[in-house]
N, C-alpha and C positions, 0 to 999 in steps of 0.2 A: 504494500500500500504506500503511497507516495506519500508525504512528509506535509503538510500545507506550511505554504509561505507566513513568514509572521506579518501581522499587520505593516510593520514597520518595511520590510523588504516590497509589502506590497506594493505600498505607498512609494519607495524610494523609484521601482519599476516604472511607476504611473507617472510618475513626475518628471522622473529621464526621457519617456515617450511623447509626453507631451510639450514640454519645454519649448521645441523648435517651432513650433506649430504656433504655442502664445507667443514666443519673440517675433513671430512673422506679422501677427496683427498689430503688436502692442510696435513695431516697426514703422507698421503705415501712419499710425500716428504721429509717432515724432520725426520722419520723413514730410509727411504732410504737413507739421510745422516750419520747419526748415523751408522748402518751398516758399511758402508763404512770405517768409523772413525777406528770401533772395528775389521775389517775382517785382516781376515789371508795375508803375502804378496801372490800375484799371484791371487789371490779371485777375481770372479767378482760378482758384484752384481746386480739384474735387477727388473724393476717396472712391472708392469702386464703382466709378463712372463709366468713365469711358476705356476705363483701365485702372489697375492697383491704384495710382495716380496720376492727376493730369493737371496739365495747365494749362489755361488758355489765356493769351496775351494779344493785344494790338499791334500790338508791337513785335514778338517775337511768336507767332504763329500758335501751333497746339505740341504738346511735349507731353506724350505718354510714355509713363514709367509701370515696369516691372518690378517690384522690389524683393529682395530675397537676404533672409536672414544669413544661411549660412553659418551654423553653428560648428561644424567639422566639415562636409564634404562642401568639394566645390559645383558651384549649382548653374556655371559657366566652363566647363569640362569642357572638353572635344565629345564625350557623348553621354555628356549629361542630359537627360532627358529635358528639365528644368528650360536650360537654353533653346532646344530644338522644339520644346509645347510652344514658347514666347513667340519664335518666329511665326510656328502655324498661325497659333489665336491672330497675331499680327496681319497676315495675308485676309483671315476670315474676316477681320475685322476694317478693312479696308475694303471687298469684296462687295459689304454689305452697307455701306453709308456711302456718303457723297466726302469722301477726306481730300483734303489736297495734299497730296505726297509729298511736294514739293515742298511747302511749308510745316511739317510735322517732322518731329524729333522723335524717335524711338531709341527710349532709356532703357539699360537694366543695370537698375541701384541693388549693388552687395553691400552688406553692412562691416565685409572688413577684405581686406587686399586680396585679390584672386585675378586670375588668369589663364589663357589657355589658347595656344596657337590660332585655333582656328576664330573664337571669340576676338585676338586682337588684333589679325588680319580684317576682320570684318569693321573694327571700330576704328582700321589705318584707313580704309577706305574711304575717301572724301568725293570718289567721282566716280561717274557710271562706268567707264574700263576697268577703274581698281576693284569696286568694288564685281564687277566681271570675274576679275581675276579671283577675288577672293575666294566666290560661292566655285569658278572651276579646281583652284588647291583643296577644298571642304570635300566636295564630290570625289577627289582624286584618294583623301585620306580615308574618308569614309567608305566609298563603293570600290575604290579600283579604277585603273587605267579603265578606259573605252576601245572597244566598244564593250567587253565583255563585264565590267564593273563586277569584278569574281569575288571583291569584299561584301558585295550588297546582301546575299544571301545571309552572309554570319553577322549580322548586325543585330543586338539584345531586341527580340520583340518589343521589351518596357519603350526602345527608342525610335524601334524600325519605322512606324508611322508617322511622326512627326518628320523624320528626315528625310524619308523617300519624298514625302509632300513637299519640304521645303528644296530639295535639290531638283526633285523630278516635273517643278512646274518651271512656268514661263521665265525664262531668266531676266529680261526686262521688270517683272514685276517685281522681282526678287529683289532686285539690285536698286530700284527705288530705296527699299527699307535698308538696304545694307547701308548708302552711301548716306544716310538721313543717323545711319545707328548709333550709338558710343553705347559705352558700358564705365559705369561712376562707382566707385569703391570708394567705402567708410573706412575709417582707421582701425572697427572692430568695434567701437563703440556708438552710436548712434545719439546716444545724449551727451557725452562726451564733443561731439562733432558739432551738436545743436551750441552749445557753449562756447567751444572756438568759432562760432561768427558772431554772437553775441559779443565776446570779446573785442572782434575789429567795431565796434558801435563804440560811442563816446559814457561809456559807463564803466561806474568803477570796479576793478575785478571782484574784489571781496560780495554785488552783485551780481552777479553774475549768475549765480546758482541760483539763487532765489526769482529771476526774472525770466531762465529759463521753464522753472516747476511752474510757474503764472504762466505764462504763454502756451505751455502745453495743455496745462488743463483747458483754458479759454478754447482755445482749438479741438478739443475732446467734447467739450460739454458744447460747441455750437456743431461736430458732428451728431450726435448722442440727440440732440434738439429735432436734428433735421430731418435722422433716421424714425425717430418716432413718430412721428407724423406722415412717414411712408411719401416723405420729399427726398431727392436725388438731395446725398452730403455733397454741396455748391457753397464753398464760401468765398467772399472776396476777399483781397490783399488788401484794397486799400481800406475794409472795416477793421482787418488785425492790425495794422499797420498804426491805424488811430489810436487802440486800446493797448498795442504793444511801447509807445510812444509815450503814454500817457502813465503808463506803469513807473516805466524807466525814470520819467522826470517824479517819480512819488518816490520810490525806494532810493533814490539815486542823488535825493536833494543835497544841495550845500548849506542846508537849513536847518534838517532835522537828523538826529540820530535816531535810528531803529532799536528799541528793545527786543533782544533773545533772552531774557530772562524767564523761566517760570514760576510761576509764584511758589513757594514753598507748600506744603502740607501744613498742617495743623503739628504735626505728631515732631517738624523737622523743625518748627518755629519754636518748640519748646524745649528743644534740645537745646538750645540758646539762651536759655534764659539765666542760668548764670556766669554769663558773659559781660565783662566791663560796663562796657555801653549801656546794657538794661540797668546793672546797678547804680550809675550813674542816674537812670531813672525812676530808682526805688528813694532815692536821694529828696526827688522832687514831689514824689509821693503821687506819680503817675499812675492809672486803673492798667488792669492787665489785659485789656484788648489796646490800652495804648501804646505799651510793650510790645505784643504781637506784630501791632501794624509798624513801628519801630524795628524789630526782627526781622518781617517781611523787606522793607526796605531795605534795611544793612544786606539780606543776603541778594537779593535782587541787583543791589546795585554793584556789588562782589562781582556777579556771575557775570554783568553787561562788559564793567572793565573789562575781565578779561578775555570776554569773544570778542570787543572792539579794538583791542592791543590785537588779537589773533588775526583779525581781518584785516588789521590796517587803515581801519577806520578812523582812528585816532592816534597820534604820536606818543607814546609813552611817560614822554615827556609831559606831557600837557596837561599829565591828571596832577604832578605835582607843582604845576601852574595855579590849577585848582586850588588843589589843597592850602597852597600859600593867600588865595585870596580868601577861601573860607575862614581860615582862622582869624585872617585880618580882619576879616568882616565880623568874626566871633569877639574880638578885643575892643570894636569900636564900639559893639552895640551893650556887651557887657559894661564898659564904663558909663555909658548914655545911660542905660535901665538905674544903673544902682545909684547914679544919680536924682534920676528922677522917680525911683519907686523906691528911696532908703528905707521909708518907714514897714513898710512889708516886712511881714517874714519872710525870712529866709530860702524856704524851701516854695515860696510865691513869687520871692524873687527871681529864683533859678528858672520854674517853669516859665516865665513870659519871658524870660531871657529864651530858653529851649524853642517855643511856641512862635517869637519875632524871627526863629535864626533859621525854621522850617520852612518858613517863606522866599527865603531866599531862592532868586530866578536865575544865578551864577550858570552863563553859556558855558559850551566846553569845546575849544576848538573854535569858537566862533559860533556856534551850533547849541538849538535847542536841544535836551535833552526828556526823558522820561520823568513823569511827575516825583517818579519814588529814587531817582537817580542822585539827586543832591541832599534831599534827607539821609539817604543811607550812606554818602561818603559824609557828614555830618557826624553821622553815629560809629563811622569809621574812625576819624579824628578822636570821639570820645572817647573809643574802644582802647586806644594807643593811648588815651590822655592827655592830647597835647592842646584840647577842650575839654572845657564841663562846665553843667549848668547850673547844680548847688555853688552859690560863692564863697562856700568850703570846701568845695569837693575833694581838694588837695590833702588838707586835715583828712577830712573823713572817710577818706580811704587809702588813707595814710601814703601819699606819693612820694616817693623821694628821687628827689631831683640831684643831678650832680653840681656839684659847687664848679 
């Protein structure tokens, strides 16, 4: 009796077998983006139209693409079935509508570096002799010299038919498509590739990523729109072109800084609580969600530093730019308050000292920042000591300073 596979083995088969199949759709998408990106103004682009994908331009005529993952074998072989289906579908597809030969482009996008004699004879081909020439070397490799073409016979049934059709019709018709043809390889990666043209745009690298995941989704969710309503997926260039535009100048400001922070947990803000900073707020006799939201801050504003030092968002320099002005701004307001609130207690004093220093709209870089961003390098300052808000604080938590 045979053994059954364990779930886990099942699972790993299922997902090996399918893999190539989801990178081939999840491909058209961000090919279809890409397009989009590079098309002409007035262009539209469309996903299983008129082909895997196509473009149509005023400018530069119609440009039907094939796209192929390509996850191990090459899907542009000398007799890879793959290449030889694309030219038939191509002939049928020509056959049967009114195309202008002339003006259409015939793509076949690999998603990473491939090649293959006869595929790049066919894509050297820029005229109707060459490409002559090319489909008679194809024929000579595949079938055999003439007349007797004694390879034809042994040719894989899985291929026999597309290529006898492709060799064995009208060689004018054929050679249309060849000399119209190229074949465009991806580096391997296809969001990777989406990212290197983003890059040549006037926006800063660090986003780059972030404007790529926006642009694809937008482009997904108006196929996803179009498909459900049982409309041909037809979009134009120049509506992503708007919204792609308009991203870039939001994420991309010289005005504002982006928070990557996530807020803390409940469970992670209490792990902090006998940390400086808060006691510094037990001082003032602070309630314990004002702690919290204090906590939240300090660690939020921790966490921005350091992906904006990561990105390159900000110079490093610049936070202890910061810091020298917050404290200055801490020494001015503390002599002001205890001037003019001496009669307060003490720990009345601190908080509206605490409470006036909160406020503070200190840019960074020149740059707005997150509301919880200057409270918490605030609480940062306290945390270190080199603020605080009781105007004992020093005494009463006994600091000592070097002479």
């Amino acid at each position: 009796m045979t053994k059954p596979q364990s779930s886990r083995a099942r699972r790993k088969k299922r997902n090996t077998d399918a893999s190539g199949q989801a990178l081939g759709y999840a491909l058209q998408y961000t090919r279809l983006t890409h397009m989009l990106l590079e098309a002409a103004p007035e262009a539209f682009c469309s996903l299983e139209c008129l082909d895997d994908i196509a473009e149509e331009s005023p400018r530069d005529g119609l440009r039907l693409v094939q796209s192929k993952s390509a996850l191990t074998a090459n899907p542009v072989a000398d007799r890879a079935k793959s290449l030889w289906k694309t030219f038939s579908n191509w002939l049928d597809l020509l056959s049967s509508a009114d195309y202008q030969t002339e003006h259409t482009i015939f793509e076949i996008y690999v998603s990473r570096p491939v090649d293959g004699p006869i595929v790049r004879a066919f894509h050297d081909a820029t005229t109707i002799d060459a490409a002559s020439a090319a489909i008679a070397a194809a024929r000579l490799a595949l079938w055999g010299p003439a007349p007797d073409f004694a390879l034809r016979e042994s040719l894989s049934p899985e291929i026999a038919t597309y290529v006898n059709r492709v060799l064995a019709l009208d060689e004018s018709r054929v050679s249309l498509i060849i000399r119209n043809f190229r074949l465009v390889c991806g580096s391997g990666s296809p969001s990777a590739d989406l990212e290197d043209l983003i890059r040549t745009h006037p926006v800063r690298p660090s986003k780059v990523r972030d404007i790529a995941d926006y642009i694809c989704g937008v482009v997904k969710r108006r196929v996803d729109e179009l498909l459900e309503k049982a409309l041909p997926a037809v979009i134009s260039r120049d509506e992503i072109h708007t919204i792609y535009s308009s991203f870039c100048r939001k994420v991309d400001s010289d005005t504002v800084l982006t928070s990557f922070a996530k807020h803390p947990t409940r469970d992670e803000a209490m792990r902090n609580l006998p940390e400086m900073f808060v006691r510094q707020l037990d001082l003032i006799g602070l309630d314990f969600e004002d702690k919290l939201e204090a906590i939240n801050d300090f660690l939020m504003a921790c966490a921005d530093r350091t992906e904006w030092a990561i990105r390159g968002d900000v110079d490093e320099s610049s936070f202890d730019d910061l810091n020298d002005k917050l404290r200055r701004t801490w020494k001015n307001r503390r002599s002001t308050l205890s001037i003019l609130h001496q009669a307060l207690p003490l720990d009345r004093q601190g908080e509206l000292l605490y409470r006036n220093c909160l406020e503070e709209k200190a840019p960074l870089q020149a740059k707005d920042t997150p509301a919880h961003f200057i409270p918490g390098c605030l609480h940062r300052l306290a945390d270190d000591l080199f603020i605080g808000w009781h105007p004992s604080y020093e005494s009463l938590l006994k600091v000592k300073r070097a002479a």
